[in-house]
Backbone as ProteinMPNN parsed JSONL, in Angstrom:
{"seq_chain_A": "XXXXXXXXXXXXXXXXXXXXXXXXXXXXXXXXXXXXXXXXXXXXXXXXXXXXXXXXXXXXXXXXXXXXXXXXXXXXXXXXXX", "coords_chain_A": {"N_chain_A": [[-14.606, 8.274, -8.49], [-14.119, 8.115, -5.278], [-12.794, 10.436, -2.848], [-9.769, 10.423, -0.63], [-8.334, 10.946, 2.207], [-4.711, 11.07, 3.327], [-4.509, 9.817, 6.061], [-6.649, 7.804, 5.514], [-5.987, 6.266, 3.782], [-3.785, 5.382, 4.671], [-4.676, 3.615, 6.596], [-6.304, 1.762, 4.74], [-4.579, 0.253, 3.775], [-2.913, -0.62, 5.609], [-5.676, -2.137, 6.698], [-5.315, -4.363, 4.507], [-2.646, -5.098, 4.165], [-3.025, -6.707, 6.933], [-5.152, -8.304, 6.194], [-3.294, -10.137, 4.433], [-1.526, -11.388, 6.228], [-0.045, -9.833, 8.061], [1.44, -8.404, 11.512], [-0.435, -6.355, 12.809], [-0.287, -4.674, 14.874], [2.532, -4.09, 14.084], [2.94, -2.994, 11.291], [3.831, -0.249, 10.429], [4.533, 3.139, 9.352], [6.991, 3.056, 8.691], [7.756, 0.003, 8.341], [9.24, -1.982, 6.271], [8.726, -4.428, 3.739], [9.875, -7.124, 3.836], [10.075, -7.386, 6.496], [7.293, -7.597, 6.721], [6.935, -9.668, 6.084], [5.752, -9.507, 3.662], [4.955, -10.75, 0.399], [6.045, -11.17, -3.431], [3.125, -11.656, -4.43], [1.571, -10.387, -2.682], [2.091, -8.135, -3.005], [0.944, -7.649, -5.187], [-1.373, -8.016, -5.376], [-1.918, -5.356, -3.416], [-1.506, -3.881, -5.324], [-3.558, -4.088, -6.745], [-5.705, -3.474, -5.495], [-5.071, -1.061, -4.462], [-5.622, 0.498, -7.556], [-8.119, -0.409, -7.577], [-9.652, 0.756, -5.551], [-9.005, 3.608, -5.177], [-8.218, 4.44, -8.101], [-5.277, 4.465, -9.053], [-2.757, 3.408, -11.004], [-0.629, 0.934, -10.108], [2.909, 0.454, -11.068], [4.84, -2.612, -12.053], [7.342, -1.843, -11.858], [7.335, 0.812, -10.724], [6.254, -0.653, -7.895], [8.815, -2.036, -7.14], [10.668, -0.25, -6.029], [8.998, 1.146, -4.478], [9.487, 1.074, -0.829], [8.926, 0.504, 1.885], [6.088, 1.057, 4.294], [5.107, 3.529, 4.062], [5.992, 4.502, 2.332], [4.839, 3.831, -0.156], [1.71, 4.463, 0.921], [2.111, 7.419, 0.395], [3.093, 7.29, -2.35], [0.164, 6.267, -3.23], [-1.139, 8.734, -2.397], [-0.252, 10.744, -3.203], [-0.162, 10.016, -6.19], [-3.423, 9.729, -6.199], [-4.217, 12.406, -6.45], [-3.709, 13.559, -8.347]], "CA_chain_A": [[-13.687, 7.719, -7.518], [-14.069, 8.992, -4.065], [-10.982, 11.0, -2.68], [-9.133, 10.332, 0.373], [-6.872, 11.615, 2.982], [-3.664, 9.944, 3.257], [-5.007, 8.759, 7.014], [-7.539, 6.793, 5.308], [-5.629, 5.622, 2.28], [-2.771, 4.32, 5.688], [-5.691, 2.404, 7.5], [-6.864, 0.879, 3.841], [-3.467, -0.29, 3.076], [-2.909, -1.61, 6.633], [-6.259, -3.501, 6.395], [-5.395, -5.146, 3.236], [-1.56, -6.075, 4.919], [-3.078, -6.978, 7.991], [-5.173, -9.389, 5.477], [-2.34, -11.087, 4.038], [-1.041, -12.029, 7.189], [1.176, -9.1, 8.352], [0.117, -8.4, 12.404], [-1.314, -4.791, 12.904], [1.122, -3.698, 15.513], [4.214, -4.64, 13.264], [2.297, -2.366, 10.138], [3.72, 1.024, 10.608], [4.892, 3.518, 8.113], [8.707, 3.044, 8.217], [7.995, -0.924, 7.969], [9.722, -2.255, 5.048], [7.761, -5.365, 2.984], [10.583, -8.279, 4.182], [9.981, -7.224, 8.084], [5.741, -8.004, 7.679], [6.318, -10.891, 5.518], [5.018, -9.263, 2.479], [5.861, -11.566, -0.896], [5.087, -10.324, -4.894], [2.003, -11.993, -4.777], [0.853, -9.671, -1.692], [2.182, -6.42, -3.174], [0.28, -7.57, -6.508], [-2.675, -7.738, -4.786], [-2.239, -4.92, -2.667], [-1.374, -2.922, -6.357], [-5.183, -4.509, -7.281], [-6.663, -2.839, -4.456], [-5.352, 0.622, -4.701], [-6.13, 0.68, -8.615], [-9.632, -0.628, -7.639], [-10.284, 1.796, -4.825], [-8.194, 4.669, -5.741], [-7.78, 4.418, -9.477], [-3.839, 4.675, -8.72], [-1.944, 2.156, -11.087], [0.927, 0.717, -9.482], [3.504, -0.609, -12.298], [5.862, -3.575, -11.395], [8.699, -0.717, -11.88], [6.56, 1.431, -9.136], [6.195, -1.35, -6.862], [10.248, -2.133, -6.789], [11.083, 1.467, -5.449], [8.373, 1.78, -2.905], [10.312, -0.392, -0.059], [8.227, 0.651, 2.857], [4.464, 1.315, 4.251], [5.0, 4.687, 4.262], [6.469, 4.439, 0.815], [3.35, 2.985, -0.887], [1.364, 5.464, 1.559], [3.012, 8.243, -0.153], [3.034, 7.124, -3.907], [-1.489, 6.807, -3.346], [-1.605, 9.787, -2.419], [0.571, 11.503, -4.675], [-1.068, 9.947, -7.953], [-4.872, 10.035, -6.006], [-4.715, 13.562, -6.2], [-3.4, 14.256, -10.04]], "C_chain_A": [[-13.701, 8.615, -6.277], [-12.716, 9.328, -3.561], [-11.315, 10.443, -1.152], [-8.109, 10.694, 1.08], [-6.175, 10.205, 3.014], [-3.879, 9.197, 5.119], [-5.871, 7.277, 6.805], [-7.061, 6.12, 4.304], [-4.181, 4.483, 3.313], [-3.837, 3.268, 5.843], [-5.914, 1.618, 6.137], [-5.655, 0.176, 3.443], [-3.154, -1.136, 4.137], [-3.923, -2.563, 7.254], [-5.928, -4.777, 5.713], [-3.825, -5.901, 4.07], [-2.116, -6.87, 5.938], [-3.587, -8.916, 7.509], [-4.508, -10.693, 4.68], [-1.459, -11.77, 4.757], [0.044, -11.299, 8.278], [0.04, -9.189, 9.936], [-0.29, -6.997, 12.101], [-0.249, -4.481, 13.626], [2.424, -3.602, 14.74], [4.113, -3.58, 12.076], [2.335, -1.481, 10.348], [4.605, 1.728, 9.634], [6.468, 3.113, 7.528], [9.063, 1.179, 7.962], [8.065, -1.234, 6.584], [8.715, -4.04, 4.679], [8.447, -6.955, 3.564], [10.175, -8.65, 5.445], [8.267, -7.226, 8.454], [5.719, -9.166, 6.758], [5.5, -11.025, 4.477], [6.004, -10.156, 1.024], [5.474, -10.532, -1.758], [4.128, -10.601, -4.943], [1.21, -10.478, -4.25], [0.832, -8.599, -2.167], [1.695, -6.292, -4.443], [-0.984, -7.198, -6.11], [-2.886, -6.382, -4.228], [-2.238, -3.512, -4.35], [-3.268, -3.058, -7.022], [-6.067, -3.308, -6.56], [-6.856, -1.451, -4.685], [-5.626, 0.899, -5.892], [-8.086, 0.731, -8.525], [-10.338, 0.653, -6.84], [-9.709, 3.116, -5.06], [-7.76, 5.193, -7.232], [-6.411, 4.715, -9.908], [-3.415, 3.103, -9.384], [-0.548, 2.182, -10.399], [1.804, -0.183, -10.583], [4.43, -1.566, -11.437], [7.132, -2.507, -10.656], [8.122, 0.45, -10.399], [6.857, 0.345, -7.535], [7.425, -1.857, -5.894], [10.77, -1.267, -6.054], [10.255, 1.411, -4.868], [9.013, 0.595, -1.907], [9.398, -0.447, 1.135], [6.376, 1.077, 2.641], [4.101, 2.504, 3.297], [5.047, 5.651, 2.517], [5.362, 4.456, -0.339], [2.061, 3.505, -1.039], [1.179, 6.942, 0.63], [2.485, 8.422, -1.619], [0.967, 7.31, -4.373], [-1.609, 8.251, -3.384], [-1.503, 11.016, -3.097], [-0.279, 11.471, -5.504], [-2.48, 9.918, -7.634], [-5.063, 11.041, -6.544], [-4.761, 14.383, -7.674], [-3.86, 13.638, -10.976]], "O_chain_A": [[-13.3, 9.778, -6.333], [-11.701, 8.667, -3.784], [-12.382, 10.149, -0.614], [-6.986, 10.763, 0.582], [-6.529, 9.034, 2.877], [-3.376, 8.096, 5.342], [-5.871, 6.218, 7.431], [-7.805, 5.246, 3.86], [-3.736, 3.388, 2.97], [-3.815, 2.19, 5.248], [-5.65, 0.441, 6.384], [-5.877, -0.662, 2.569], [-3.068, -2.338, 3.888], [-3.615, -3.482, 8.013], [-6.144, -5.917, 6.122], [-3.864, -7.052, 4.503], [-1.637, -8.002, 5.892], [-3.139, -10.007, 7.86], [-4.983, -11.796, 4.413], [-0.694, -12.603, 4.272], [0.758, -11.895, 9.085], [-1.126, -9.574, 10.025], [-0.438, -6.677, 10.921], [0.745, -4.016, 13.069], [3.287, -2.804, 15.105], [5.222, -3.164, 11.743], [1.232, -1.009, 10.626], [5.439, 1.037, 9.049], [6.908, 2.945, 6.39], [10.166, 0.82, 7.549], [7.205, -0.888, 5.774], [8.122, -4.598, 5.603], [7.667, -7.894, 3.722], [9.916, -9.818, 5.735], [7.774, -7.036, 9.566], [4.635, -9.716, 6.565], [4.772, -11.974, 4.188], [7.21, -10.161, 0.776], [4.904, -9.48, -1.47], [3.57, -9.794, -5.685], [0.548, -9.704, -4.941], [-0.151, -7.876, -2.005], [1.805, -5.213, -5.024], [-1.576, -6.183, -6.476], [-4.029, -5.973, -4.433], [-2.893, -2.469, -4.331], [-3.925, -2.19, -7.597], [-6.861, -2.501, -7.045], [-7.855, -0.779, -4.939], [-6.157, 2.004, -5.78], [-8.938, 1.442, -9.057], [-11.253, 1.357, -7.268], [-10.7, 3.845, -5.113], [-7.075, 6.195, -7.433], [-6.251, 5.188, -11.034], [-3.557, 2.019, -8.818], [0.29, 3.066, -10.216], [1.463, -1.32, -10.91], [4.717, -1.303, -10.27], [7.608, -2.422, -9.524], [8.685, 0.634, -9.32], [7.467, 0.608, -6.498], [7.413, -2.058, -4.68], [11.538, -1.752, -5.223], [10.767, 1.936, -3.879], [9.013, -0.599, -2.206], [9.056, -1.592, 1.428], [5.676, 1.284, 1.65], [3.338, 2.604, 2.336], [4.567, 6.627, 1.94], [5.312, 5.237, -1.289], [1.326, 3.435, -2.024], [0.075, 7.37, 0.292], [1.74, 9.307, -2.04], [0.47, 8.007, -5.258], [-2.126, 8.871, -4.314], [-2.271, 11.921, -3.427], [-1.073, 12.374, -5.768], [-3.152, 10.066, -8.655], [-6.05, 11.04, -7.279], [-5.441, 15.338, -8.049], [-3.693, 14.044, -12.126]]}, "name": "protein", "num_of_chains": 1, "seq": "XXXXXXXXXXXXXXXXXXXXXXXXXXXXXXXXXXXXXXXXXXXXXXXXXXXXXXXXXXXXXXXXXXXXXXXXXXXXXXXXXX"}
């Protein structure tokens, strides 16, 4: 699994929102999931992604408690590293 700084683990997370329909300017760390129009589907998917590219599971119970980007941001980089 290739490592990553938490710059590059933001930009891969704000691809993947940007993908689900959020805009890019609106996608900054202190945005919360209601304010880009993120559903459960999106933050299932987006739990797919970082497992796939990061090997970081995200549990349902994880996903409830991260509320923001920055949040989510945060939690990768945390469990990337351990």
């Amino acid at each position: 699994m290739p490592t990553a700084n938490k710059d590059q683990i933001e930009e891969r997370l704000t691809e993947a929102l940007v993908s689900f329909g959020s805009e890019r300017d609106k996608v900054k760390r202190d945005a919360d999931w209601e304010s880009l129009d993120v559903d459960s589907l999106d933050l299932a998917e987006l739990a797919q992604i970082v497992e796939e590219e990061y090997g970081v599971k995200m549990a349902e119970k994880d996903m409830k408690e991260l509320k923001t980007v920055g949040d989510a941001v945060d939690f990768v980089v945390a469990h990337a590293s351990s």
